[in-house]
VOBA-742313 format. One line per 8 residues: number of its first residue (from 0); their letters; for each residue x, y negated, z negated of N, C-alpha, C, O. Coordinates in steps of 0.02 Angstrom, whole numbers, plus 50000, padded with zeros to 5 digits. Atoms other than C-alpha are relative to their C-alpha. Example, Ala and Ser with C-alpha at 12.3 -4.5 7.8 and 13.67 -1.06 7.14 Angstrom:
<vexkols>
0) AS) 50045/50059/50000/50615/50225/49610/50045/49940/50000/50097/49941/49967  49958/50059/50003/50684/50053/49643/49961/49945/49963/49986/49890/49955
</vexkols>
This chain:
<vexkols>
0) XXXXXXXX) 50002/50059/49959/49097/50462/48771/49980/50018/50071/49940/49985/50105  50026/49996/49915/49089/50548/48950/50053/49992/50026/50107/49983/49999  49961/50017/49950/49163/50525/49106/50010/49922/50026/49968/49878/50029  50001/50078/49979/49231/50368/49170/50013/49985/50065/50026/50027/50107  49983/50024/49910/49259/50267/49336/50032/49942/49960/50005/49901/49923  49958/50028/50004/49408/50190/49314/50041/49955/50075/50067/49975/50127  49962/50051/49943/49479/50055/49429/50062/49979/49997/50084/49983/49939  49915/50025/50013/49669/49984/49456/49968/49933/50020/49916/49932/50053
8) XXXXXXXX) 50005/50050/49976/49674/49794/49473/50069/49997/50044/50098/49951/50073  49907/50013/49957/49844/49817/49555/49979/50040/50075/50016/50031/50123  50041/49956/49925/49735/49936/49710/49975/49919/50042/49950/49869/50018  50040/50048/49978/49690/49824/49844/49921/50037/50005/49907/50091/49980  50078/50017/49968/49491/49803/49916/49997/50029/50056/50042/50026/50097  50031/50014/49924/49398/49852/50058/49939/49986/49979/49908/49998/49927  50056/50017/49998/49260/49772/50127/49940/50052/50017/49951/50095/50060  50031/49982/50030/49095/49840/50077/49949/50030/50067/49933/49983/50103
16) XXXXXXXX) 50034/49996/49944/48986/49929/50219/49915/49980/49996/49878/49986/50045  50075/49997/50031/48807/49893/50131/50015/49916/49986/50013/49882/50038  49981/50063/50008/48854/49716/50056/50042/49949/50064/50025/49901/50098  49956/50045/49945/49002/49664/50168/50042/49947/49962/50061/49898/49995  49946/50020/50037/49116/49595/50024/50056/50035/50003/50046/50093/50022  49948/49969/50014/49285/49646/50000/49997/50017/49910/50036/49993/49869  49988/49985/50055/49244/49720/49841/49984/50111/49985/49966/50141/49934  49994/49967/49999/49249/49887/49889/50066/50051/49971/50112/50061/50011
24) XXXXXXXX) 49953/49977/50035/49365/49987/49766/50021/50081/50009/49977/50114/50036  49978/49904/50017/49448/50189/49747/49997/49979/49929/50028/49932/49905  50000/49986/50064/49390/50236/49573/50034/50055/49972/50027/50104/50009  49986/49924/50024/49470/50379/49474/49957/50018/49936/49953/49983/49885  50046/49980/50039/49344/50491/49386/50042/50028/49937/50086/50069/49952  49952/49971/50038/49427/50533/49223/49963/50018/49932/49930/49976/49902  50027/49955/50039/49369/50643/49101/50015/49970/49913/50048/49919/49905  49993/50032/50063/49365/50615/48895/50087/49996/49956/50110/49962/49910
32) XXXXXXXX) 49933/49982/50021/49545/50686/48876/50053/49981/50031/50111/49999/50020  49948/50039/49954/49620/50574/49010/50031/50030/50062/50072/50002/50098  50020/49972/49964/49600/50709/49119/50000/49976/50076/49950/49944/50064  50028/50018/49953/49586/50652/49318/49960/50046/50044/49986/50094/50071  50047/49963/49982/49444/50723/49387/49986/49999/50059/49951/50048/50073  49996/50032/49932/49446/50649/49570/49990/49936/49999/49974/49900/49951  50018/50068/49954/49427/50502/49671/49922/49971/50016/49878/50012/50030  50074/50009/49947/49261/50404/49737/50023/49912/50004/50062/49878/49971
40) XXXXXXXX) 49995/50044/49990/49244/50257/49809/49936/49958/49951/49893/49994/49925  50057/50032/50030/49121/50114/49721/50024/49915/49995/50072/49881/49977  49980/50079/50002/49075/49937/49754/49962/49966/49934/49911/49974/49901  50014/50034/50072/49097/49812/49617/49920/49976/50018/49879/49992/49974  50051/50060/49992/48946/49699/49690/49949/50030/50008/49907/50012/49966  50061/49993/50007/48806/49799/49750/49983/50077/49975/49934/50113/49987  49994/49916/50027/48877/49975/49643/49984/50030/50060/49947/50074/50039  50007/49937/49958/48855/50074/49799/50066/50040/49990/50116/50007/50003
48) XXXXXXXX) 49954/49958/49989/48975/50212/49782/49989/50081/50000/49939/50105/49972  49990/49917/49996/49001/50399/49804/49952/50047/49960/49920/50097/49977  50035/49935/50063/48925/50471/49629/49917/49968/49995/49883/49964/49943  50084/50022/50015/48744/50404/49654/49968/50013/50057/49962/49966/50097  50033/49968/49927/48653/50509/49798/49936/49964/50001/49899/49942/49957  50060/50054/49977/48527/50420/49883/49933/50036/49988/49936/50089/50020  50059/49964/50015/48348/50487/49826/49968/50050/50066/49940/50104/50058  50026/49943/49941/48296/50577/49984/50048/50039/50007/50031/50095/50029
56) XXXXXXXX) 49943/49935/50000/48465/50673/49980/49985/50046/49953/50020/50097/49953  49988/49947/50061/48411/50767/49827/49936/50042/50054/49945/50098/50076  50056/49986/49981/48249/50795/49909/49993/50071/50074/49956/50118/50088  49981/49988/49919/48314/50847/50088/50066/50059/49991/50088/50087/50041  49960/49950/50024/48440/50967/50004/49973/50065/50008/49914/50076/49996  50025/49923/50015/48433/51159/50020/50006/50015/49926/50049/49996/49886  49987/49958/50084/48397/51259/49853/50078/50045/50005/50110/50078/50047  49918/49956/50042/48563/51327/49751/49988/50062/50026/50026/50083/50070
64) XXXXX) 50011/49928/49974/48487/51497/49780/49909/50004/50026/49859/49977/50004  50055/49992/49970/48359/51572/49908/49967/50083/49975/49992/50139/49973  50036/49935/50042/48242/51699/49829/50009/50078/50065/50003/50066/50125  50007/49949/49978/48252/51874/49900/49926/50019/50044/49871/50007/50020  50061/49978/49947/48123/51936/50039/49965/50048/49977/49918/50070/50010
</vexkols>
């Protein structure tokens, strides 16, 4: 099945810095074995949250490893 983003309905909201709803949530990442894997934030309304890097961040990233001279 994967990893999940799990929400509490009993957590309050914050409002959303991209949208500007209060549907800004704390998710817990939780693994197939019920596992908690960390925290991220993610909004219900326009999904902006934590685990989805913005396309020029991958881009604008240094390499894992730098080749030898």
């Amino acid at each position: 099945m994967g990893t999940q983003l799990r929400i509490s309905r009993e957590d309050g909201s914050l409002p959303c810095e991209v949208c500007g709803f209060p549907t800004m949530h704390v998710a817990r990442v939780v693994a197939d074995d019920g596992t908690i894997l960390g925290r991220t934030l993610i909004c219900t309304t326009c999904q902006r949250g934590g685990h989805r890097p913005d396309a020029g961040a991958e881009t604008e990233a240094p390499p894992d490893e730098v080749p030898a001279g």
